[in-house]
C-alpha positions as CSV (number, residue, x, y, z in Angstrom):
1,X,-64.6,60.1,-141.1
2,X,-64.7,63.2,-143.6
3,X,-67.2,62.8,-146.1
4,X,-68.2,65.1,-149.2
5,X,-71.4,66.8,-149.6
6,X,-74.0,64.6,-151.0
7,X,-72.8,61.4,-148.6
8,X,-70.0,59.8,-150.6
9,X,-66.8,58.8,-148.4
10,X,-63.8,61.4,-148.4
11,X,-60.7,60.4,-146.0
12,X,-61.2,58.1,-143.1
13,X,-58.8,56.2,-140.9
14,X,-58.1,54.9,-137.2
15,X,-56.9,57.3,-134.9
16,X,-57.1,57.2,-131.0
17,X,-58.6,59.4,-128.9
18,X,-56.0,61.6,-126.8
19,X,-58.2,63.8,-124.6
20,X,-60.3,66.8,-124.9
21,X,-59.7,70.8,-123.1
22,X,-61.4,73.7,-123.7
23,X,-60.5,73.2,-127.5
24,X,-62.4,69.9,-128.6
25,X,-61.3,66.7,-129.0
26,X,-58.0,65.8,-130.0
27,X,-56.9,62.6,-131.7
28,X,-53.8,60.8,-132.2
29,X,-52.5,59.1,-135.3
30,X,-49.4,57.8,-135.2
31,X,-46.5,57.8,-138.6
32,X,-47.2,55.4,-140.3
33,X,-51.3,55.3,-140.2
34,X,-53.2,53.7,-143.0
35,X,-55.9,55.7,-144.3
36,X,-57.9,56.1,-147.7
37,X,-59.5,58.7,-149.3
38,X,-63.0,57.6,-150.4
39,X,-62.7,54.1,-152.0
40,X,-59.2,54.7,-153.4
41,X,-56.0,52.5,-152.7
42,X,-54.6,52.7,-149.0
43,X,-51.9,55.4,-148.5
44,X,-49.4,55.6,-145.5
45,X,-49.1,58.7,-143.8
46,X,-45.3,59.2,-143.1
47,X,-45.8,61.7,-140.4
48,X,-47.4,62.0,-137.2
49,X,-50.4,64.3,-136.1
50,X,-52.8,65.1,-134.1
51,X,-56.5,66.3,-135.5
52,X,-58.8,69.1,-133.2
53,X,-62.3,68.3,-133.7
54,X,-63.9,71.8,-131.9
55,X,-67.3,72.0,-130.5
56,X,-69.6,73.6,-132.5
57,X,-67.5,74.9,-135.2
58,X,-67.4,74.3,-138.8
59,X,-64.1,73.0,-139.2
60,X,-60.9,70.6,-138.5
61,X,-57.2,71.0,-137.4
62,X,-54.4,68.6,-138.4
63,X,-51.3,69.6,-136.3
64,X,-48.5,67.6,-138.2
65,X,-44.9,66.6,-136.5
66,X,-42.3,67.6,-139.1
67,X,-40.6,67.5,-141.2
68,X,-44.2,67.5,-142.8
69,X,-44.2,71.0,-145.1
70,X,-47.4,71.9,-143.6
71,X,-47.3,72.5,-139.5
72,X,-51.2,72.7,-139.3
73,X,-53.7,72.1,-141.9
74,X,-57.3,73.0,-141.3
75,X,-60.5,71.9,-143.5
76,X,-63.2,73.7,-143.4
77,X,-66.0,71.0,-142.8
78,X,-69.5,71.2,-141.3
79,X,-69.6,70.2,-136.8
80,X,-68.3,67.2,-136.2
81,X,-70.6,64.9,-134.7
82,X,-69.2,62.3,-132.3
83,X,-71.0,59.0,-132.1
84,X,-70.9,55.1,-132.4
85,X,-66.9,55.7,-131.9
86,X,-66.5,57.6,-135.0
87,X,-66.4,61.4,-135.2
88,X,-67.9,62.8,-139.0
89,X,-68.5,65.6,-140.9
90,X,-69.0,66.9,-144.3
91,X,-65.4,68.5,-146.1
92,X,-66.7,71.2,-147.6
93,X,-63.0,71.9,-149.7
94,X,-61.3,75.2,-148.7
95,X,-58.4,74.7,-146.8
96,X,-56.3,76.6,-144.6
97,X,-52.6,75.9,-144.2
98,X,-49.9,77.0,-142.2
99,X,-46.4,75.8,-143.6
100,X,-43.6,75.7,-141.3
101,X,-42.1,78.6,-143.4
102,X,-44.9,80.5,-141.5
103,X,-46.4,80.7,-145.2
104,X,-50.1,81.3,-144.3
105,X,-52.7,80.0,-147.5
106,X,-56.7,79.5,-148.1
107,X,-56.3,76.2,-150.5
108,X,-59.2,75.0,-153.2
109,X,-61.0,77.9,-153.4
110,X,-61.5,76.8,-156.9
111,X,-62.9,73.5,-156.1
112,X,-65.4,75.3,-153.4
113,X,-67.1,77.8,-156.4
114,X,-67.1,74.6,-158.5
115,X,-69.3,72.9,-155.8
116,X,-71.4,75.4,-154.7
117,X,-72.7,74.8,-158.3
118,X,-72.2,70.9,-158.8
119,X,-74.1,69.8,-155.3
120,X,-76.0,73.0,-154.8
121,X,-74.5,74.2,-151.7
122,X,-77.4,75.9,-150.0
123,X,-76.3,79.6,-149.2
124,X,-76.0,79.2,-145.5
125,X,-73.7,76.5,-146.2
126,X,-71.8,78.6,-148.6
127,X,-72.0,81.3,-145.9
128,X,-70.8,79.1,-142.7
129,X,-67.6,78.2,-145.0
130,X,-66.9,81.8,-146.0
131,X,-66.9,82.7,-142.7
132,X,-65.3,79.5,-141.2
133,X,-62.1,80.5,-143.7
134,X,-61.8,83.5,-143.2
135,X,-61.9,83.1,-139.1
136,X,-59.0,80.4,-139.7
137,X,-57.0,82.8,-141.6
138,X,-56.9,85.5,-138.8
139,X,-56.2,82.9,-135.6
140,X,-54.0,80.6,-137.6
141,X,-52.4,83.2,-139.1
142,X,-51.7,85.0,-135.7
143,X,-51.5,82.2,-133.4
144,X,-54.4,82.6,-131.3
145,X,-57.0,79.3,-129.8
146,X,-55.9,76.4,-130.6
147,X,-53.1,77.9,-133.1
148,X,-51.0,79.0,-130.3
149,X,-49.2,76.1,-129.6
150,X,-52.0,74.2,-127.4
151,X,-51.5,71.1,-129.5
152,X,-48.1,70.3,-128.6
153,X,-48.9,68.3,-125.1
154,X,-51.1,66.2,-127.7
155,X,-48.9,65.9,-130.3
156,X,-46.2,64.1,-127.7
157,X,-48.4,61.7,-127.2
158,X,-47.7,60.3,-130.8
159,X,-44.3,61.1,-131.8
């Protein structure tokens, strides 16, 4: 369950939990999976995936099945925590995306500078993001940890 700074609900759904490696914990969720973004009307998702929550690491990975434009699409969030069967963290609104036409791009920086002021992102918060984004950008963008391919033996688990 992704939530915003300040507590109220961002995207959540059901997903099933695939297994974890030396990555995290990886999570199934099948086409066709209801979710909703805060307290919005239900939406379908159309296309398969599998999300990477890593261990100590201020983000998220959703690796989606195509023909989904985007291949992997990573919010920067604070650690997951994993308890009471749910797995949460705060979004904290950059994005990093890989398209499949290998098209590499750091998404809602603009929403990120207007937060920082609305909800007073402390600076280490600001900080962790920065550097969270800019880590993403370098291993997504050369295929390195988790980027390289590792979620593919997941990802066949719900396609």
């Amino acid at each position: 369950m992704y939530r915003k700074y300040g507590g109220s609900l961002h995207w959540h759904h059901h997903a099933r939990v695939l297994g974890e490696d030396e990555h995290g914990v990886w999570v199934g969720c099948p086409s066709g999976m209801i979710a909703q973004r805060g307290h919005e009307p239900s939406t379908i998702f159309e296309f398969a995936s599998v999300i990477l929550f890593p261990r100590d690491a201020w983000w998220t990975a959703a690796f989606n099945a195509p023909p989904h434009k985007a291949e992997i699409y990573c919010d920067i969030t604070t650690v997951p925590v994993r308890g009471d069967a749910r797995i949460t963290m705060v979004d904290l609104d950059l994005d990093v995306l890989r398209m499949r036409d290998g098209r590499l791009i750091l998404d809602d920086e603009d929403e990120f500078a207007e937060h920082q002021v609305r909800y007073a992102y402390p600076e280490e918060i600001i900080r962790q993001a920065e550097r969270s984004a800019a880590w993403l950008m370098k291993a997504v963008g050369s295929r390195t940890g988790p980027f390289d391919g590792a979620h593919d033996r997941w990802l066949s688990q719900v396609t």
